[in-house]
C-alpha positions as CSV (number, residue, x, y, z in Angstrom):
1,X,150.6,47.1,-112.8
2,X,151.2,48.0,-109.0
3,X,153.0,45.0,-108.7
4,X,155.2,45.5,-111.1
5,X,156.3,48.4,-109.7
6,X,156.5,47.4,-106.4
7,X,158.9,44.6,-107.6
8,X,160.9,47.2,-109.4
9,X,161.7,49.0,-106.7
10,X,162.4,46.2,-104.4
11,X,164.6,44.4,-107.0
12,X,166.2,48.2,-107.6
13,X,166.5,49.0,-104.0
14,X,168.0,45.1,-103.7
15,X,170.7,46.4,-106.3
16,X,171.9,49.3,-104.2
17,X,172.5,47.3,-101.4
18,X,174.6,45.2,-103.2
19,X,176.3,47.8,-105.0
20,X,177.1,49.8,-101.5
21,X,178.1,46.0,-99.8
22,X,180.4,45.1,-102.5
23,X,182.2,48.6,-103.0
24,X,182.5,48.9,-98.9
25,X,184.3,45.3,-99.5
26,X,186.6,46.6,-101.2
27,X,187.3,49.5,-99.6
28,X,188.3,47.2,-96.7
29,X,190.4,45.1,-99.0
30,X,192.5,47.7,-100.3
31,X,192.8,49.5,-96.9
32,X,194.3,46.0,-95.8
33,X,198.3,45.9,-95.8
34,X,198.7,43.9,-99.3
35,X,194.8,43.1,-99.4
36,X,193.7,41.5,-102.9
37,X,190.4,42.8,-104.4
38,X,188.6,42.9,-107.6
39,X,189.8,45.7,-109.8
40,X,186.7,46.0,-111.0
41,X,183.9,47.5,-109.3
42,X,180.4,45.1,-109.1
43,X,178.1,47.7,-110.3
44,X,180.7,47.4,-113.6
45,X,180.3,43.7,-113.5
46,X,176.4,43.8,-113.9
47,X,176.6,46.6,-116.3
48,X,176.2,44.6,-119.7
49,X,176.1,47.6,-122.2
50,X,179.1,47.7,-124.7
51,X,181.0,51.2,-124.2
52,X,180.9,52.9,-127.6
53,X,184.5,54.0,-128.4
54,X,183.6,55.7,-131.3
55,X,184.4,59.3,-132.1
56,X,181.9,61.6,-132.5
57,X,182.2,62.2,-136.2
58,X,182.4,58.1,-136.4
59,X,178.8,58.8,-134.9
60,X,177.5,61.4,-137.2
61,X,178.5,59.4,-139.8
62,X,176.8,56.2,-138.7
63,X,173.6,58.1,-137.9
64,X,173.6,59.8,-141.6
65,X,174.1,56.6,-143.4
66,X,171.6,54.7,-141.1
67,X,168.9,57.4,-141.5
68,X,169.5,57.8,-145.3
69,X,170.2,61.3,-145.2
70,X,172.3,62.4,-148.2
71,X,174.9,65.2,-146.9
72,X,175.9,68.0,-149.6
């Protein structure tokens, strides 16, 4: 078990430094006269959770009808 944790937090701190090198990257490319860059930030890249666009009563809904709840 204290392995795993130790390789968590190397693997997490690993991630930061990533994160911090690619975004001060940037920073340099757009600070550049007519630098090109990614648009998109790498921490966004890894990130492989759908957003949810839905509206919160799109939500609601989706909960009630999932949970079987019959609203009066």
């Amino acid at each position: 078990m204290k392995y795993m944790v130790a390789r968590l937090l190397t693997d997490l701190e690993e991630l930061k430094y990533r994160v911090y090198t690619t975004d001060t990257l940037q920073l340099i490319a757009k600070s550049q006269n007519g630098g090109q860059y990614l648009s998109k930030r790498y921490a966004e890249m890894i990130d492989d959770k759908p957003k949810d666009t839905r509206t919160g009563e799109e939500i609601v809904a989706d909960v009630i009808v999932r949970c079987g709840l019959v609203v009066e």
